[in-house]
C-alpha positions in Angstrom: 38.2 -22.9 44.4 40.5 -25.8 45.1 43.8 -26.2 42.9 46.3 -28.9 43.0 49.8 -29.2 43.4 50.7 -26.9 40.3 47.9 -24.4 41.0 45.6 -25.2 38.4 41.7 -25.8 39.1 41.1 -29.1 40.3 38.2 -30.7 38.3 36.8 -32.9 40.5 35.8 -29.8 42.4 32.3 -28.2 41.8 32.8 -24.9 39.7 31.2 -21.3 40.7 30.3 -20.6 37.0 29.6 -17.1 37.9 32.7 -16.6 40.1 34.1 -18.0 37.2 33.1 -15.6 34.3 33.3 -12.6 36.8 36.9 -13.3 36.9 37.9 -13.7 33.3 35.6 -10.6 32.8 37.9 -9.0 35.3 40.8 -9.9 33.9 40.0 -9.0 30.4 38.7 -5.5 31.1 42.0 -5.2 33.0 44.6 -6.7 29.9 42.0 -4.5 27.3 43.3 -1.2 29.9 47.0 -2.4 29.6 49.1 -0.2 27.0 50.8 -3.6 25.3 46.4 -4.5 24.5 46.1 -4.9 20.6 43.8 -2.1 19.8 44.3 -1.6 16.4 44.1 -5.4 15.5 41.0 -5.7 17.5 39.4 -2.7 15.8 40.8 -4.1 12.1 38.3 -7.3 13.0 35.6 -5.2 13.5 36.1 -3.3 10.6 36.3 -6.1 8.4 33.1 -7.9 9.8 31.5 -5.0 10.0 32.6 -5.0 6.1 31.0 -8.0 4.6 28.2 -8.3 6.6 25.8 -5.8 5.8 25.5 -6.2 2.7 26.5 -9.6 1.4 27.0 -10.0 -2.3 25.4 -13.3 -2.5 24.8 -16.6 -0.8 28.8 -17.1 -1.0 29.6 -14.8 1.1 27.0 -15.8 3.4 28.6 -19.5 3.9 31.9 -17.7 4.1 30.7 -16.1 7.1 28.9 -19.3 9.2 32.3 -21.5 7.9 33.9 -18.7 9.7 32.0 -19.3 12.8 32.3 -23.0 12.3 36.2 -22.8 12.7 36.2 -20.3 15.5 34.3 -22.5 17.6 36.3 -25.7 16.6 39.5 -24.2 17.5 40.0 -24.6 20.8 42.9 -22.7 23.3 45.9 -24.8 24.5 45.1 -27.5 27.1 45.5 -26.3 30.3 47.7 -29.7 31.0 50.4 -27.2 29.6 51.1 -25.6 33.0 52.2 -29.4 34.2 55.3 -29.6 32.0 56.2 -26.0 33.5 58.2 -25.0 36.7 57.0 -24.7 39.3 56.4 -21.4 40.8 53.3 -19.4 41.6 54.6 -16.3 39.3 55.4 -19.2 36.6 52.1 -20.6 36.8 50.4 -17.1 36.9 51.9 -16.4 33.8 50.6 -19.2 32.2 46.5 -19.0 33.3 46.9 -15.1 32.5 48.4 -16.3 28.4 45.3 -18.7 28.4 43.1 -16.6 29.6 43.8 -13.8 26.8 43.6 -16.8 24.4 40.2 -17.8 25.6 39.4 -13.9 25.3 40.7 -13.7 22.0 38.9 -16.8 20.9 35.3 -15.4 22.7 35.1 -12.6 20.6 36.2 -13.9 17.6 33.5 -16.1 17.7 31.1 -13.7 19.3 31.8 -11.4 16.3 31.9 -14.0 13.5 28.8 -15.0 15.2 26.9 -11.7 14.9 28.5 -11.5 11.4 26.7 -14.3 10.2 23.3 -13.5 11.8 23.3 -10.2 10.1 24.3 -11.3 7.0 20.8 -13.5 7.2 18.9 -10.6 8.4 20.3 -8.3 5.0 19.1 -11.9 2.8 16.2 -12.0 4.3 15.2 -8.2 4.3 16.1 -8.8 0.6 14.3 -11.6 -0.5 10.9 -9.6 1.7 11.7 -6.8 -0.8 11.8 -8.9 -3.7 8.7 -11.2 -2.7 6.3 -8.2 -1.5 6.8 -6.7 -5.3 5.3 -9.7 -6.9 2.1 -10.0 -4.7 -0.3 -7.7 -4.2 -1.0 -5.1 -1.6 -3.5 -6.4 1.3 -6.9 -4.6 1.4 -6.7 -1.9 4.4 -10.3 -2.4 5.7 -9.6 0.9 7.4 -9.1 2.9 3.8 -12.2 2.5 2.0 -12.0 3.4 -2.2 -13.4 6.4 -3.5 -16.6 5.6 -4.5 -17.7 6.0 -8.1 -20.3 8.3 -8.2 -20.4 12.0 -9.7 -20.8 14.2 -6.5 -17.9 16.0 -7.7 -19.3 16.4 -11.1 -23.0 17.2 -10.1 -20.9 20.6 -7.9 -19.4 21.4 -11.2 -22.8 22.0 -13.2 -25.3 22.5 -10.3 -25.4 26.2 -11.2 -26.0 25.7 -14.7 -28.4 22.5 -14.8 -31.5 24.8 -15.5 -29.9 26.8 -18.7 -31.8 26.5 -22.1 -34.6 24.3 -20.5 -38.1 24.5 -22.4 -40.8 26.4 -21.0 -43.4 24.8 -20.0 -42.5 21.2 -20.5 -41.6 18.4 -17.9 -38.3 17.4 -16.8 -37.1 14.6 -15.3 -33.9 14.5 -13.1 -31.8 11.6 -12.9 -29.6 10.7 -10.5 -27.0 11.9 -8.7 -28.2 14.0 -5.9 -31.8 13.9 -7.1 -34.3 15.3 -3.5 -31.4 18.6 -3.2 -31.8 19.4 -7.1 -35.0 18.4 -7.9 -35.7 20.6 -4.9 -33.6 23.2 -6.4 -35.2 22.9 -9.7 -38.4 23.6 -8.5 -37.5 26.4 -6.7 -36.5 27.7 -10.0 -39.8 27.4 -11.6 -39.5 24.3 -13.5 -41.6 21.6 -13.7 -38.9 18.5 -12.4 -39.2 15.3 -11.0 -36.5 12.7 -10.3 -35.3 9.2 -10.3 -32.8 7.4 -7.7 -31.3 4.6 -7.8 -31.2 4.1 -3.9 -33.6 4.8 -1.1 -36.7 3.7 -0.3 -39.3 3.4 -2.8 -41.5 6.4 -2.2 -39.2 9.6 -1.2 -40.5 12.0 0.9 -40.7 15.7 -0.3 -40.1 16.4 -4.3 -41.6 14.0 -6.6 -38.8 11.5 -6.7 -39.1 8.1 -6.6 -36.9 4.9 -6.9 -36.6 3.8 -10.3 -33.7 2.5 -13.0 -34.2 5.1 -15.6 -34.5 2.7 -18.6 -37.2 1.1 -16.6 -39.1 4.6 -15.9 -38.6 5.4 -19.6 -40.3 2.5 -21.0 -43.4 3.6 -19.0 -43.5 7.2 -20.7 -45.2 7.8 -23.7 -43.6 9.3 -26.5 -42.8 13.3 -26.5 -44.0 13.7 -22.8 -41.1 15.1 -21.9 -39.8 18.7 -22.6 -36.0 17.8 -21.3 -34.0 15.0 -19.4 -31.2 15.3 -17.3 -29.0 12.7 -17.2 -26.4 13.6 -14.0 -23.8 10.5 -14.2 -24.9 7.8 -16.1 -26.6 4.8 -14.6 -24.0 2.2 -12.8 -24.5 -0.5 -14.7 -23.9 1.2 -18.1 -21.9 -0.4 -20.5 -21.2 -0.9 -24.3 -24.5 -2.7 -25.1 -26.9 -0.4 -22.7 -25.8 3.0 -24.7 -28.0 2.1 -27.7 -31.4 1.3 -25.4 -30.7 4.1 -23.3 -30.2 6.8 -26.3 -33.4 5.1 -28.3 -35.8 6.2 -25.3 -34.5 9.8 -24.6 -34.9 10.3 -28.0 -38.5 8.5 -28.1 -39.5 10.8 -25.2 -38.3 14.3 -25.0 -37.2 16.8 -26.9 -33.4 18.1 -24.8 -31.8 15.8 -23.4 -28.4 16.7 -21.2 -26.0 14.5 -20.1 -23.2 15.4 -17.5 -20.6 13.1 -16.7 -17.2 12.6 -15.0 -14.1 12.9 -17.9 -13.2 8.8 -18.2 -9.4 9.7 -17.6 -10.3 11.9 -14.4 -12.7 8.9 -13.3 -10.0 6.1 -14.3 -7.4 8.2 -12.2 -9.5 8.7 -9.3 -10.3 5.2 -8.9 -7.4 3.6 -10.0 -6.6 1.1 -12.3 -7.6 -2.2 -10.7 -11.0 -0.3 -9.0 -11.5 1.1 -13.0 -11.5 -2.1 -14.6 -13.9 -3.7 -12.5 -16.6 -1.3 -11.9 -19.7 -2.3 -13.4 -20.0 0.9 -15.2 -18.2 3.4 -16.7 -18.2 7.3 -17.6 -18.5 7.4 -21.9 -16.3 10.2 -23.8 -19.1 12.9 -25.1 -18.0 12.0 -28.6 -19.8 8.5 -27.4 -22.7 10.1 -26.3 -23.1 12.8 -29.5 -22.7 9.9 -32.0 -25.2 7.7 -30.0 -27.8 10.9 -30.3 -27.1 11.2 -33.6 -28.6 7.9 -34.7 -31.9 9.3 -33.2 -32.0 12.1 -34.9 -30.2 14.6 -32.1 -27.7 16.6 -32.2 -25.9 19.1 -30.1 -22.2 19.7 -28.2 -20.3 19.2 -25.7 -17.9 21.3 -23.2 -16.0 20.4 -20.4 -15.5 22.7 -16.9 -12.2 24.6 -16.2 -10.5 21.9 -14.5 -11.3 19.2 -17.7 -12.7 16.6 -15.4 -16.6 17.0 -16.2 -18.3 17.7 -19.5 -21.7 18.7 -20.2 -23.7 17.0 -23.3 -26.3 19.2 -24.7 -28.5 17.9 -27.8 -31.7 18.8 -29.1 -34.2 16.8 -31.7 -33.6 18.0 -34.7 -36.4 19.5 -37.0 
């Protein structure tokens, strides 16, 4: 590179920008090597940067920290003019470039740092304010994690054993509807008289007598005492408040047992969740619900729940 007369870099010479920072890189990685090198001022900046920008307290310290950056970068190192009003004298004018040099080294990393500084301080603001905005709005649905249905599966396991217990001899009994072909099936083998209803499938099942049917529908078309029991497995999806009443007046109109086995509505409410709970269409009824609801039919009977308290078992009879 060209200089003139006092040895500095003539400007109107094209520059080797690389050549350029290759050299200053050289020279400060030599003065940083040098015992007179400020360690422990250079590592007291780091510390205190490091020191306020993680965790900024608030948006103050924030502009503290980019006003910081804005004055690094304004202030610029002495003019390089300064090396006309000197000597001359290569070891004069060496001296010089080498004090401007550490000044433009000094000033590089101050910025560089203040500069880093500041950008982390956004990245802890903006982590922050993600934090703070993702607790307000809801989740996203994860197409890939379906919810647990609402169906009794669980609860039919629970009582499957037991579903046959105290049936009349010799009357009919319909099965409704969890699991309806595998007990109805199961029934039979048993030596009772069952049929049952589904609310899914195709119209006509193949094997047992079971057929597709809401089971206030099916009721309506059975005459009165043709039944000996029904057995209600989880009650129908769309049951609410106002389809208890109906519901209760027919199994009392036709049969003589009835039993009712249902999830526990705080084991089903818990399993689903509360947003999933509130929604569904239907919902499992206390047995208290279900033994006052008989009662006004003229049936009574009990309840009990299974060792784990998340199923119960309705029993009721017509009374005499």
């Amino acid at each position: 590179m060209a200089t003139n007369e006092h040895g500095v870099p003539d400007s109107s010479d094209p520059i080797d920008l690389d050549r350029l920072i290759g050299e200053l890189e050289t020279e400060a990685a030599r003065r940083r090597a040098e015992p007179g090198y400020p360690h422990d001022a250079d590592a007291r900046l780091h510390f205190e940067l490091a020191r306020m920008a993680p965790h900024p307290p608030g948006s103050e310290a924030l502009r503290e920290l980019v006003a910081q950056v804005e004055e690094t970068a304004a202030s610029g190192t002495a003019p390089w003019t300064d090396a006309d009003s000197e000597p001359a004298g290569s070891r004069r004018r060496l001296q010089v470039l080498r004090r401007h040099l550490e000044q433009m080294n000094s000033k590089v990393t101050s910025l560089g740092l203040a500069t880093a500084a500041a950008v982390d301080a956004l990245a802890g603001r903006l982590e922050l304010l993600e934090d703070r905005v993702g607790h307000l709005e809801p989740p996203a649905p994860d197409a890939s994690v379906a919810s647990p249905p609402p169906g009794p599966s669980d609860t039919l396991e629970q009582w499957r054993n037991r579903l046959a217990e105290s049936l009349p001899a010799g009357g009919r009994v319909l099965y409704a509807t969890d699991g309806a072909e595998e007990v109805v099936a199961q029934l039979r083998a048993a030596g009772v008289d069952a049929y049952g209803l589904t609310a899914t499938g195709p119209r006509h099942q193949p094997g047992p007598d079971v057929r597709r049917q809401e089971v206030v529908d099916h009721l309506h078309a059975v005459p009165d005492g043709a039944l000996g029991a029904v057995l209600l497995v989880g009650p129908p999806e769309a049951m609410s408040p106002h389809g208890v009443g109906p519901l209760v007046a027919e199994l009392g109109r036709v049969a003589r047992m009835v039993v009712v086995v249902s999830e526990a509505p705080w084991w089903w409410r818990l399993r689903l969740g509360a947003v999933d709970a509130d929604l569904a269409p239907g919902r499992p009824l206390h047995p208290d619900t279900w033994l006052h609801a008989f009662h006004d039919v003229a049936m009574a009977g009990s309840a009990e729940y299974d060792s784990s308290g998340h199923s119960y078992r309705v029993v009721v009879r017509a009374r005499d």
